[in-house]
C-alpha positions as MATLAB code, in Angstrom:
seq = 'XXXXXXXXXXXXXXXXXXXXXXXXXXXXXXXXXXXXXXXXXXXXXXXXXXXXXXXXXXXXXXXXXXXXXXXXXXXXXXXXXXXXXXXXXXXXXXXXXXXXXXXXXXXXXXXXXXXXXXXXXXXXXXXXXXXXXXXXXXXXXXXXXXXXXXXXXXXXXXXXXXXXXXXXXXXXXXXXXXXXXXXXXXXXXXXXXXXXXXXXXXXXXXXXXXXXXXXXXXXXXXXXXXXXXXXXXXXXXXXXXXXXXXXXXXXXXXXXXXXXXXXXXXXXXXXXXXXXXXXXXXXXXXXXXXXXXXXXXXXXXXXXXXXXXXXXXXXXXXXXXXXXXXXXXXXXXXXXXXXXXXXXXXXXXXXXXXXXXXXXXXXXXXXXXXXXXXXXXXXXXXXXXXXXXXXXXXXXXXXXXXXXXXXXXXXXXXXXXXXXXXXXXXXXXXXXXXXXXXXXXXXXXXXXXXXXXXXXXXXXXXXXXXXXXXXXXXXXXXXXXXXXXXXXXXXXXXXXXXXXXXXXXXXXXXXXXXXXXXXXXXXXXXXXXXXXXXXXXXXXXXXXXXXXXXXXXXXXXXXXXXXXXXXXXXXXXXXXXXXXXXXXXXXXXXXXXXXXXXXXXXXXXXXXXXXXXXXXXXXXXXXXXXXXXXXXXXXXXXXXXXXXXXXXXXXXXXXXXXXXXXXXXXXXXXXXXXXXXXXXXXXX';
ca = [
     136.178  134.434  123.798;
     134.329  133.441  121.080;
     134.254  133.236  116.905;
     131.092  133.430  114.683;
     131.127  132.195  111.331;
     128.685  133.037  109.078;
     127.826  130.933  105.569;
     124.554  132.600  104.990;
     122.887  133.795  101.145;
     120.470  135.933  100.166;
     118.395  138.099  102.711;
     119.865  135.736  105.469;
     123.417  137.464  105.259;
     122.145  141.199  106.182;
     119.913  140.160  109.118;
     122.348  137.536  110.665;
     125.077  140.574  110.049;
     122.863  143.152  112.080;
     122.359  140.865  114.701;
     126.291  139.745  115.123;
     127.214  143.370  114.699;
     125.305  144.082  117.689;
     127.434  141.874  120.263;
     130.743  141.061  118.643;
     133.827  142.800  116.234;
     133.119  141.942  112.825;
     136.870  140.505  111.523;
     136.068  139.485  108.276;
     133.248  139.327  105.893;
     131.379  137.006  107.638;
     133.453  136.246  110.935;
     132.896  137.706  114.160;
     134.910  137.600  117.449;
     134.216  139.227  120.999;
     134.358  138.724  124.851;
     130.856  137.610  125.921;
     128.663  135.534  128.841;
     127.036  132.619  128.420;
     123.944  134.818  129.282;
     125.154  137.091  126.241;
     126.092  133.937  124.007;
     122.330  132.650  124.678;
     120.741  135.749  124.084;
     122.755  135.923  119.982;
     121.316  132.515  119.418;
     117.807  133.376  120.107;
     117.854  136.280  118.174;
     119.253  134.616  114.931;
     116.552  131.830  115.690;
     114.049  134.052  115.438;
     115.389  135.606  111.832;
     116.591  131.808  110.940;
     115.587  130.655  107.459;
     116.824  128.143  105.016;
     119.505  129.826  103.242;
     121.012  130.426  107.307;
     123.829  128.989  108.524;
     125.647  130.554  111.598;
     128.561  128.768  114.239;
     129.681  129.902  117.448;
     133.236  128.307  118.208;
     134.433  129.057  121.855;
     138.346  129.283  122.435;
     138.975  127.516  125.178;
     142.884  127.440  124.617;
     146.333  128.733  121.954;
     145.872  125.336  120.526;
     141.776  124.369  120.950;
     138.506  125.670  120.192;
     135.315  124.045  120.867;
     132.254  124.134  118.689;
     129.225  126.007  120.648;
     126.174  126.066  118.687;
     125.352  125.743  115.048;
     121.807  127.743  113.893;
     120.393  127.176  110.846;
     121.622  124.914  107.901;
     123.999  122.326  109.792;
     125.164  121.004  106.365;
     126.961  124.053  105.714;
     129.563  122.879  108.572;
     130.738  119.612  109.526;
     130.510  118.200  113.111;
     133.276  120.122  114.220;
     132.180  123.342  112.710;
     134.716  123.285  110.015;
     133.213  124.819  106.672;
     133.849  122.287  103.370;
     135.777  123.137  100.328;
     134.826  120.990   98.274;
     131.276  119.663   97.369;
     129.323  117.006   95.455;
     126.525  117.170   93.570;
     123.494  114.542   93.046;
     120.898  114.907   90.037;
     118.438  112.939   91.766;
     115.155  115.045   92.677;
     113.849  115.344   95.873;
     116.575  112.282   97.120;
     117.302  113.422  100.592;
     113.189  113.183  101.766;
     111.727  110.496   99.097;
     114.287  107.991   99.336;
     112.515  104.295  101.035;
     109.088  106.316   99.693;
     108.422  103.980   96.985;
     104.778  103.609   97.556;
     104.415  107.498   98.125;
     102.985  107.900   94.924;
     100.154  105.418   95.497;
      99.484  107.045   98.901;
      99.350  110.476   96.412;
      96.340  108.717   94.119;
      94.693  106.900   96.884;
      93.750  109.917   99.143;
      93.063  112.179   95.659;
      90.389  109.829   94.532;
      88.892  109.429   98.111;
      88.808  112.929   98.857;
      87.000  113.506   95.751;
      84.414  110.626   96.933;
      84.190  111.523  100.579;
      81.412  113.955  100.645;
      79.450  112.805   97.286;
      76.806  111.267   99.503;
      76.019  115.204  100.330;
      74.121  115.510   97.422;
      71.216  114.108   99.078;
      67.708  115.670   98.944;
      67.626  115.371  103.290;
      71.362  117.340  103.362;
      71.143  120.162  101.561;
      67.664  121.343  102.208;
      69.280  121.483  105.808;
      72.240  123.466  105.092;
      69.698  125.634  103.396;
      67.240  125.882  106.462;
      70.757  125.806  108.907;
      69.288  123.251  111.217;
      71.823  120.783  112.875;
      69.346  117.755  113.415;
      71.698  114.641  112.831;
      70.516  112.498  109.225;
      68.530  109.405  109.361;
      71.615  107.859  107.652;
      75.405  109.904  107.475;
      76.533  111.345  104.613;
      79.795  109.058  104.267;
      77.569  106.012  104.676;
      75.730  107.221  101.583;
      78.925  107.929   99.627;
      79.949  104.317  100.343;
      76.824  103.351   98.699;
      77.650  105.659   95.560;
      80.982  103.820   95.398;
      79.478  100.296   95.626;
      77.082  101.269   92.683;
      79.302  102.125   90.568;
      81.312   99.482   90.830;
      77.745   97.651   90.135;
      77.398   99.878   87.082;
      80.440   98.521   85.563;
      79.321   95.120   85.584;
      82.516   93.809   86.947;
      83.172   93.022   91.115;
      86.023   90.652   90.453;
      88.970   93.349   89.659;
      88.860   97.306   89.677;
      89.096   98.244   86.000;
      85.507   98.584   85.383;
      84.974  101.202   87.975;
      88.002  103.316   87.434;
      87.706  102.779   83.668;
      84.175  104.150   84.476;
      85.823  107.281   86.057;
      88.487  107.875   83.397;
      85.565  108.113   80.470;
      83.587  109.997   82.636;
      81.039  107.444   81.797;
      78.754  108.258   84.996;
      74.887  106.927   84.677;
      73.636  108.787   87.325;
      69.605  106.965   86.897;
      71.540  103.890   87.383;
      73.192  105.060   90.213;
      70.706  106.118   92.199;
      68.543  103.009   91.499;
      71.180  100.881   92.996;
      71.495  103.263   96.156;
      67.776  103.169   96.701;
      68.434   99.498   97.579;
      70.000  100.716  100.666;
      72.331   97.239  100.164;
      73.278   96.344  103.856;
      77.160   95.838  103.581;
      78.005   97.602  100.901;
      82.064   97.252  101.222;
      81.770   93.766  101.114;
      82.211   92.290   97.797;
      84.232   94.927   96.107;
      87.317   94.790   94.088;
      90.404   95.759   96.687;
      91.440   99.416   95.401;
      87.685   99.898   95.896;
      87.768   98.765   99.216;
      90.406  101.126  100.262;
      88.598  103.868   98.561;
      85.531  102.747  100.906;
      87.246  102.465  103.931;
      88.740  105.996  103.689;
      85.107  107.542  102.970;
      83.795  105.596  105.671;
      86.094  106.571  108.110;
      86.627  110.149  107.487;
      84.617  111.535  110.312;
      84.637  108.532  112.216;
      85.816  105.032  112.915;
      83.558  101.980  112.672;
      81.891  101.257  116.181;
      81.470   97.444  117.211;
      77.972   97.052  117.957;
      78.507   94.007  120.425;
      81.500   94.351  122.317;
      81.749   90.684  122.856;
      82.449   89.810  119.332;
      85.804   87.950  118.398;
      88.513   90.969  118.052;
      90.366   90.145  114.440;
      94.003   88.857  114.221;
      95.963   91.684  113.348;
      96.744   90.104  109.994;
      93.278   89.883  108.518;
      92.833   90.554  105.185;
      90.872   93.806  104.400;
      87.685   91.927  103.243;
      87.864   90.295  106.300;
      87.695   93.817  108.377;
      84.462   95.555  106.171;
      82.537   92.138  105.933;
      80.587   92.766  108.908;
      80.202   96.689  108.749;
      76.662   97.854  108.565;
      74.533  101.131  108.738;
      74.064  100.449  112.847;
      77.976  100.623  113.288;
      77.290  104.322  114.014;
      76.085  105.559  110.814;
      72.574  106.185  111.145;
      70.707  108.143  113.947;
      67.681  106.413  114.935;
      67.141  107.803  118.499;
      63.498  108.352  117.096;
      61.447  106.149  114.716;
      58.833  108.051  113.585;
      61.070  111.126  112.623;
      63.546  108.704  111.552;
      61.449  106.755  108.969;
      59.679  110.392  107.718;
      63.579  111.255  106.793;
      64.622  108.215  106.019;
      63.344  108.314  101.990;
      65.145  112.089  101.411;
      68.552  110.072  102.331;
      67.893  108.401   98.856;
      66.590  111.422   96.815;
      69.271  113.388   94.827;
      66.959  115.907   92.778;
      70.207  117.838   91.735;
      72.363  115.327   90.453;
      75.584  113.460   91.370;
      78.523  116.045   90.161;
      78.336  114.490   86.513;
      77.968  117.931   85.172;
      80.981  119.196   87.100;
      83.804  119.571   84.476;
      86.263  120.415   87.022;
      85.458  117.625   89.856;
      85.125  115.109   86.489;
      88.739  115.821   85.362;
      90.412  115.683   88.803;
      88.268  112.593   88.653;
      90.013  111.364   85.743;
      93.417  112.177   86.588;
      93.858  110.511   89.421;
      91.665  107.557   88.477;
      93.893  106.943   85.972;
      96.900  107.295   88.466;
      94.857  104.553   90.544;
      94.895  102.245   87.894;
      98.671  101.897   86.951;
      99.218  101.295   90.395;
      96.933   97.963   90.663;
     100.220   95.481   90.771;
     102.134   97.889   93.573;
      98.736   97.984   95.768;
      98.529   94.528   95.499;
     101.931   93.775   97.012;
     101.273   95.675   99.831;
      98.219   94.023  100.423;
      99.831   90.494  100.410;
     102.317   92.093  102.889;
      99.696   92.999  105.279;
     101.367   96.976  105.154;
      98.338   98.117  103.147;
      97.686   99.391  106.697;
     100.361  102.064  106.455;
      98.979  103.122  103.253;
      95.667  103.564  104.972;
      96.918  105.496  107.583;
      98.924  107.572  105.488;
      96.094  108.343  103.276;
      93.275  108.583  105.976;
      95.354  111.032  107.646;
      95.923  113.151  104.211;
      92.583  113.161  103.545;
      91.115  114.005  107.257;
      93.709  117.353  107.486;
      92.797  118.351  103.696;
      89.409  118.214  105.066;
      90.164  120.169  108.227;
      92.135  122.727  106.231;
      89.666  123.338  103.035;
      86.521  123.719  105.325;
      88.371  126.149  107.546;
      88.772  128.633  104.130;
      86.483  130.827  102.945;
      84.609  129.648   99.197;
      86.509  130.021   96.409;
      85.002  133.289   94.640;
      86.580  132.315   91.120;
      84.912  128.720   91.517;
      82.736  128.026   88.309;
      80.212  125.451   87.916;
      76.983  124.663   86.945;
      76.282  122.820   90.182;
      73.911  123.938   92.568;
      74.956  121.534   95.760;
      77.049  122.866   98.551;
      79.180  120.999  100.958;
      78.469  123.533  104.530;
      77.771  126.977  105.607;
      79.190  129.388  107.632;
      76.813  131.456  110.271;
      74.179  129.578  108.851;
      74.677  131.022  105.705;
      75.737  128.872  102.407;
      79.386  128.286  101.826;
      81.615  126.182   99.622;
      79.899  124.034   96.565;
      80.220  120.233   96.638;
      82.400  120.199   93.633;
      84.672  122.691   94.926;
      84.807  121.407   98.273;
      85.351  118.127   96.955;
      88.332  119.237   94.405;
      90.033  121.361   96.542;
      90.342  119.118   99.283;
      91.916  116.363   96.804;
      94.157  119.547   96.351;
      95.106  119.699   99.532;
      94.944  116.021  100.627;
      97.585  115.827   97.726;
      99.602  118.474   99.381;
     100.138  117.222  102.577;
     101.231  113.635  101.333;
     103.894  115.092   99.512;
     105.854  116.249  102.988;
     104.955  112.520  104.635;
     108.141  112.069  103.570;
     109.936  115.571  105.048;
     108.841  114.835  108.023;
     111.850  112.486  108.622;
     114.859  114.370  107.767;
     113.551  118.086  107.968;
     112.179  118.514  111.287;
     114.530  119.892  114.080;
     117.068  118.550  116.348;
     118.540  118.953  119.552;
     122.351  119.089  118.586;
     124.520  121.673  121.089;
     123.522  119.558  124.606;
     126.788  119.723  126.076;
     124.857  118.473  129.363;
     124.881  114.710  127.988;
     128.591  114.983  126.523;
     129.715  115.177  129.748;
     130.225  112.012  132.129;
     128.179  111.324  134.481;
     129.139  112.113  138.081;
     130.126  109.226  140.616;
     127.383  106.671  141.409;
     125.987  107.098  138.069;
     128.613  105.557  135.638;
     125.985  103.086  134.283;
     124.560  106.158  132.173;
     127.790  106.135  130.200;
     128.757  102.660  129.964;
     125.012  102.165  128.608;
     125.825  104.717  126.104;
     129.352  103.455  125.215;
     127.993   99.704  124.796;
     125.009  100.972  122.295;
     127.257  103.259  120.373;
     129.574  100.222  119.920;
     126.629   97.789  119.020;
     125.712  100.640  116.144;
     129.384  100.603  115.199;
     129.757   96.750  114.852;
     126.481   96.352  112.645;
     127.200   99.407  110.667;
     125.801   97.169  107.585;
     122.335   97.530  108.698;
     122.400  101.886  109.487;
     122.148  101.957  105.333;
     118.331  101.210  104.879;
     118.084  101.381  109.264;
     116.676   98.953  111.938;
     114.567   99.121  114.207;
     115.495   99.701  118.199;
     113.279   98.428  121.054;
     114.900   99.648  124.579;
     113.978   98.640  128.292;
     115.461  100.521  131.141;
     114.711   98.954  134.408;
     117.147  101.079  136.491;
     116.052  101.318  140.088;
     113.981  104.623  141.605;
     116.724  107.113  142.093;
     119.415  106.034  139.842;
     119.008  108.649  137.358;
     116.886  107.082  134.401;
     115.222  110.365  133.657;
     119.204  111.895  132.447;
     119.602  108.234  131.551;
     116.428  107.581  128.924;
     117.955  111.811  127.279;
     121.251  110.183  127.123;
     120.335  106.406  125.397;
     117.596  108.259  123.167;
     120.856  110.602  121.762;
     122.945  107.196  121.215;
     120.352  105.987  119.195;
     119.878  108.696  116.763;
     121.044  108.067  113.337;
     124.315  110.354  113.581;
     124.730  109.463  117.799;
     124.312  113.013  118.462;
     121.371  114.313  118.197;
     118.458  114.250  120.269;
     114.360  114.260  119.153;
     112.085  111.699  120.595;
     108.665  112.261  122.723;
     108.458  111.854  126.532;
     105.037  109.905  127.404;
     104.536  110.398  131.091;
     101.329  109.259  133.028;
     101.107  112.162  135.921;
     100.842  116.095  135.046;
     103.057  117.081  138.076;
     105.402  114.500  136.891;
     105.561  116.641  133.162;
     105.759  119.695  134.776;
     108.621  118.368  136.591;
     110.586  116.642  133.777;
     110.499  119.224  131.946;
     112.067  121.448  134.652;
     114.323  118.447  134.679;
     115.529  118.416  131.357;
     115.790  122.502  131.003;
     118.246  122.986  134.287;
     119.377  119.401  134.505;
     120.223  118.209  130.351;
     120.305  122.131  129.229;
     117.723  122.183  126.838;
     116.735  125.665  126.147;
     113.050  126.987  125.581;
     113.272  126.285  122.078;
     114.544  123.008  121.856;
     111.660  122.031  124.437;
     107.904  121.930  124.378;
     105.661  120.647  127.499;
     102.254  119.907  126.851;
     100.010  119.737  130.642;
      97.172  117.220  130.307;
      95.516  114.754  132.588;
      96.324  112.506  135.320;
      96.141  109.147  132.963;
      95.340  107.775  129.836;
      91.943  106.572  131.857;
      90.494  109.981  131.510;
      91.035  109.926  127.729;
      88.886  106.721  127.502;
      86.795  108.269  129.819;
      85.377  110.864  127.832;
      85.429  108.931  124.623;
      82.862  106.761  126.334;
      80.871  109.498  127.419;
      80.527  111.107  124.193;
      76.569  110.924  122.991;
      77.207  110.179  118.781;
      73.229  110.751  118.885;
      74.073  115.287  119.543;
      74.712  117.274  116.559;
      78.241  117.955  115.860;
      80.307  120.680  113.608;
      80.652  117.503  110.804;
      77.072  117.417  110.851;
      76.660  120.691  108.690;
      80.291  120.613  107.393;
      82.389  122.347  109.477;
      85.013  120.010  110.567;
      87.577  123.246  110.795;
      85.536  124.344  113.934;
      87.116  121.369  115.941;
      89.856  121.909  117.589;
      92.744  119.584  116.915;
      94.655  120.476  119.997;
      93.018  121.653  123.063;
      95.686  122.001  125.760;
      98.084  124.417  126.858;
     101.498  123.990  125.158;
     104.832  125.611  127.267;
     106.628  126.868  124.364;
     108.937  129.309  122.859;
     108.194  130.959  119.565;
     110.802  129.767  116.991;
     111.071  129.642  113.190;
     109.707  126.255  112.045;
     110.218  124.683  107.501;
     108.268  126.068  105.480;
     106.527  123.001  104.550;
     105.014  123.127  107.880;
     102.907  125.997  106.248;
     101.247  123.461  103.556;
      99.333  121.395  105.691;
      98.648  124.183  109.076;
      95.934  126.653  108.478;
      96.861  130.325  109.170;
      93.461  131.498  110.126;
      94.911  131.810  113.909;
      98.190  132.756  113.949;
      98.334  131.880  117.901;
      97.113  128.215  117.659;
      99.321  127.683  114.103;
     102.535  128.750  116.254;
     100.804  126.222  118.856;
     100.229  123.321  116.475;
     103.647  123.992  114.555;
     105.887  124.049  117.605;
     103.789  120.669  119.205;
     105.300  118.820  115.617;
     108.573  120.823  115.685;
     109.745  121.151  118.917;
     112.994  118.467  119.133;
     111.894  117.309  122.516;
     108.289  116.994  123.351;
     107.342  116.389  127.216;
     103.670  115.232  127.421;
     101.180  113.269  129.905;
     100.661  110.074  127.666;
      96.926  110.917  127.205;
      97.850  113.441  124.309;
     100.299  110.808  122.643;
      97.983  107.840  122.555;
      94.867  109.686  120.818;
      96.892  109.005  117.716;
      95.662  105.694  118.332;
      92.774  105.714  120.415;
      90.868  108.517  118.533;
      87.757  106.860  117.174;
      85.933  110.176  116.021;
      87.051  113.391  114.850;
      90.606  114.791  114.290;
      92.560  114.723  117.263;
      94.676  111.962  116.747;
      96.495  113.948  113.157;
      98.914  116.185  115.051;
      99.726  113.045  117.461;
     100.665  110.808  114.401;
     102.343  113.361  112.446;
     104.737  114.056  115.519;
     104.903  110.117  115.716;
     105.964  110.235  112.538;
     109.608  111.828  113.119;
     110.452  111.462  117.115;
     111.180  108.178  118.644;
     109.028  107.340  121.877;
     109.686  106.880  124.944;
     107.229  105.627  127.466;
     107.736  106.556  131.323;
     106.598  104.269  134.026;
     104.746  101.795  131.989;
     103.304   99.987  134.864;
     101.645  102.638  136.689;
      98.331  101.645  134.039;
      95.886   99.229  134.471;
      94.571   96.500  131.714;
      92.653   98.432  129.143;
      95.264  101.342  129.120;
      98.643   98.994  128.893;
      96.338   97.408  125.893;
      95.971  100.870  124.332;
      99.441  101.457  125.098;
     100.611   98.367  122.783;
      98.499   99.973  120.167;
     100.733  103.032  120.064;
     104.180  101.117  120.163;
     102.494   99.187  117.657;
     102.313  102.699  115.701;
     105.527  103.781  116.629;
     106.929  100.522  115.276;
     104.555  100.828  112.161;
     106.041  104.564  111.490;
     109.776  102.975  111.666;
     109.988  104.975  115.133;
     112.263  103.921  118.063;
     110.922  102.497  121.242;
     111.680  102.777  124.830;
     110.058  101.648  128.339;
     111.216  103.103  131.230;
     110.523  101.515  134.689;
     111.803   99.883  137.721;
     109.060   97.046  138.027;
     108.371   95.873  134.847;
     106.497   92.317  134.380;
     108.283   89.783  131.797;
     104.857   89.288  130.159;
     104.206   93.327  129.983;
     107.796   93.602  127.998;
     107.540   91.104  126.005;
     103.887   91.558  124.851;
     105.029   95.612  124.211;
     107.890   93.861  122.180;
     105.774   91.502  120.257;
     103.514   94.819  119.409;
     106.277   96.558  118.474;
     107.901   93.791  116.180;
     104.854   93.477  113.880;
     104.532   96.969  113.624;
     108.026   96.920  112.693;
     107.596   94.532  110.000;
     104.836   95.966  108.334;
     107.547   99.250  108.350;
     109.901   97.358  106.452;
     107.641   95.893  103.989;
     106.718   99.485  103.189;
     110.003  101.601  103.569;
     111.945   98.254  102.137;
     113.812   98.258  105.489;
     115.749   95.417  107.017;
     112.961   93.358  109.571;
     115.766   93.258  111.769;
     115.203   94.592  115.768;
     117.745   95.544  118.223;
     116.562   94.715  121.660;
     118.634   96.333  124.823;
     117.701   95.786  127.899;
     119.275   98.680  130.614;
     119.841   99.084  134.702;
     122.635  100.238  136.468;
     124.044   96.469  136.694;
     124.762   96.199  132.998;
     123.573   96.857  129.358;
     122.402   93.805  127.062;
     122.218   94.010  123.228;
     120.900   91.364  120.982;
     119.804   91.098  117.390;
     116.046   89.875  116.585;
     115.289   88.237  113.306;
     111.411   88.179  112.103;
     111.603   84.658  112.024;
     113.121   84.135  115.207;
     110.927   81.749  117.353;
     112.004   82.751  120.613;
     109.983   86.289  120.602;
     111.360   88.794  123.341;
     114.787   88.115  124.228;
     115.408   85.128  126.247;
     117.777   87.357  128.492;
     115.669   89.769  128.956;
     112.921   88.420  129.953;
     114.731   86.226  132.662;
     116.612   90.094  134.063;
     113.217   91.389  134.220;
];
């Protein structure tokens, strides 16, 4: 026997009342009660899923006895009820806007202005005689010298037009007059100045980086050189960036010098006649400018790096999402440049291209923040509630000594710490249930459940997820199982086989024809925020549903390969819908030492990420080296500390070691000297 209780509003209250009235007595206005099978009980939740908006809030309470009832399943808004189901009757308010999802985002506003300016910057090297006579002729021959390349060079001469290189108010003040001497400009460019990132002032060199890197990252032309300490100072990183880093293609010299000089010619202008780039221009300039004292603390802190990711990754997806749209047919301008074409005919205009993808770049950093607190959660698992049976104790007791650990340092859940977790249980003792069951202990409220599974084999995903659907009780919804390759190997594999020489899609401006997730995805259609709408385009509604449930989804089961491109992508967009899921599941990695060198290096960059994202961290194996958990700890501690410095979070770490012999909690302090946990290390 059952009871449903309804809080819904609006158009929410009808269609959760048809669907109750369907399987149950209506006994009130909004309570239900009836008879029903857990088949039947499964079947009501999935059909109010699939209605679910915000304004829903429905809770099934099962009574089990005269004198107890047992909370089911909650769908929709769970801060309508409290953890027990019971419905409040009393209520505070907060005048403080948008305080549940901006709180800890004080530098969101710079990450806002940063990826504005460089999205209207990142295509202005497009105005070049050599690109658009070959969007008008459609051919898809690479340039002498990219686009972006060429944009970086507009940006270092205007900072050379303002006669000042030592701080960044001559350039911007340049952009807020709309002072733009476009003879002067294109003198400087014609230099063709060889590291053109080098000597600017620091906001420029963020602006530079993000233009340089929009399409793709910076390749080392010698592999042998000296890899930079992760603490280098941005100067330090574009110093020794030049043309040959993979912007120019010069796979032929005599058709690369006859079209080298149109990469210098712009015989219709640089956008100074644009009124409506100019004052987006201006705006956010301006923006830039009061910001110069906040910028630099973060780049004394070293976290500037999280404000380039941030930004890079705003202004990539606006990019994705503006060129995937048709032109805008209202768009009015004096300009005669475009930005691409579509079946080789002529498509958006540079200025609108460029302003509407600062629109949209803008968009998409104002849910960074949402993603933390808004995405969905595994909540009614009654699978881990329950203790585990004989032989497997240690599951519990690891759970009851982390939940204490969280109660007796209660000080730090206010502005959070991070957790770095090692679970060296031996084959066959149940880590799989284990890793569901720790990952729920450490989520902010102890009983919820979102993180990402990183496995290395596909039979293994296939499995696990099995696993975790018959085994934990996760239903279709609450699961997602992406299928990919056998190891992260493959994934370098074909990175290193790619020819940068053949044409791509971002060679004529159609970066929306890549896909940004290839693979099959085992999922279950479910209603996802709305904010998710923002920043996925809508052209297909198939692959939308695809890319919204691979962010969504509360548990993610994947082969590691798809995980790490947010890390290891070094050209195109595939690593965006890996670092936006990264952005609001804790990781956990799965038999860590089944990789060789080069992957358990790329596989410190991506705890390094997690860590940098303020994202919890697991390893999961029964052979695990000291120096392989330790050096994944150091990785994840600076990434942590760059976190705090950005979030103003406590640089705190707890570090647990797990196995079915005992559970070990310790404290880390940033200026600790010991590293990894002494104890640790010596268990492993």
């Amino acid at each position: 026997m059952v009871t449903f209780v309804s809080q819904c509003e609006k158009k929410a209250l009808n269609r959760t009342r048809r669907v109750l009235d369907a399987f149950a007595n209506r006994i009130g206005d909004n309570t239900w009660q009836t008879i029903i099978t857990e088949d039947g009980l499964m079947a009501v939740k999935t059909l109010l899923r699939k209605t679910a908006t915000k304004n829903t809030a429905v809770s099934c309470h099962w009574i089990r006895s005269r004198s107890r009832s047992e909370l089911v399943w909650i769908v929709g808004n769970r801060k309508r009820f409290n953890e027990e189901g019971i419905v409040p009757v009393n209520s505070t308010r907060k005048n403080i806007l948008n305080s549940d999802y901006e709180n800890n985002w004080t530098y969101l506003p710079i990450v806002k202005a940063l990826s504005s300016v460089a999205a209207l910057l990142h295509d202005w090297g497009k105005a070049t005689a050599l690109f658009q006579n070959k969007l008008k002729q459609s051919t898809k021959q690479g340039d002498p010298i990219r686009h972006e390349w060429i944009s970086c060079l507009l940006l270092n001469a205007l900072v050379q037009q303002s006669g000042n290189t030592t701080n960044d108010e001559g350039w911007l003040n340049l952009l807020v007059n709309s002072q733009l001497n476009e003879q002067s400009l294109k003198t400087v460019v014609a230099t063709q100045v060889k590291n053109p990132l080098t000597d600017l002032p620091p906001i420029a060199q963020l602006v530079g980086w993000l233009i340089m890197s929009h399409h793709r990252l910076p390749f080392r032309n010698d592999p042998k050189q000296e890899i930079e300490q992760p603490r280098q100072s941005i100067t330090r990183m574009l110093k020794s960036i030049s043309v040959e880093w993979g912007y120019q293609n010069k796979y032929d010299e005599a058709d690369y010098q006859n079209r080298l000089k149109a990469c210098f010619e712009f015989p219709e202008g640089l956008l100074s006649q644009s009124a409506p780039w100019l004052k987006q221009v201006k705006k956010w300039s301006a923006k830039l400018l009061q910001s110069q004292i906040q910028i630099q603390e973060l780049l004394d802190s070293g976290s500037y790096r999280l404000l380039l990711h941030h930004s890079r990754l705003c202004l990539m997806l606006g990019d994705h999402y503006y060129s995937s749209c048709a032109a805008d047919k209202n768009w009015q301008t004096s300009v005669n440049l475009y930005a691409n074409t579509d079946k080789n005919e002529l498509k958006q205009k540079l200025d609108e291209h460029l302003v509407h993808v600062s629109d949209y770049a803008l968009k998409i950093s104002q849910t960074l923040s949402r993603f933390t607190s808004e995405m969905d959660k595994a909540y009614d698992i009654k699978n881990l509630k329950q203790k585990s049976p004989k032989g497997y104790e240690w599951q519990d007791k690891a759970v009851e000594n982390i939940s204490r650990f969280k109660t007796q340092n209660e000080v730090f859940n206010d502005k959070g710490y991070g957790w770095f977790v090692v679970n060296m249980a031996s084959t066959g003792s149940g880590k799989t249930i284990a890793n569901a069951k720790i990952m729920r202990a450490l989520s902010d409220d102890g009983e919820s459940l979102r993180f990402i599974l990183a496995l290395g084999l596909r039979t293994l995903t296939l499995q696990t997820g099995d696993e975790y659907r018959h085994r934990i009780g996760l239903k279709n919804d609450e699961l997602a199982v992406l299928i990919g390759s056998s190891a992260v190997k493959e994934l370098h594999e074909k990175a290193s086989n790619t020819n940068d020489e053949d044409p791509s899609n971002e060679e004529i401006g159609s970066e929306s024809l890549e896909m940004l997730l290839d693979e099959e995805l085992d999922y279950e259609n479910a209603p996802t925020v709305d904010f998710l709408d923002a920043i996925i385009p809508k052209h297909n509604s198939k692959l939308a549903n695809k890319h919204k449930a691979f962010l969504y989804k509360p548990v993610l089961a994947c082969t590691i390969d798809h995980i790490i491109a947010a890390t290891e992508t070094k050209r195109g967009g595939k690593y965006i819908l890996p670092c936006l899921r990264l952005l609001s599941s804790d990781l956990v990695n799965d038999e860590v030492d089944d990789f060789d060198g080069k992957d358990l290096i790329a596989i410190g960059r991506l705890i390094h990420l997690a860590g940098m994202l303020g994202r919890k961290v697991m390893i999961s194996s029964a052979t695990i080296p000291p120096a392989l958990a330790e050096g994944f700890f150091n990785a994840y501690q600076e990434g942590w500390t760059l976190h705090s410095h950005f979030k103003q979070a406590y640089p705190h770490i707890a570090c647990a070691w797990v196995d079915e012999f005992g559970t070990y909690i310790q404290k880390i302090y940033k200026n600790d000297s010991g590293g990894y946990p002494r104890f640790c290390v010596n268990r492993v």
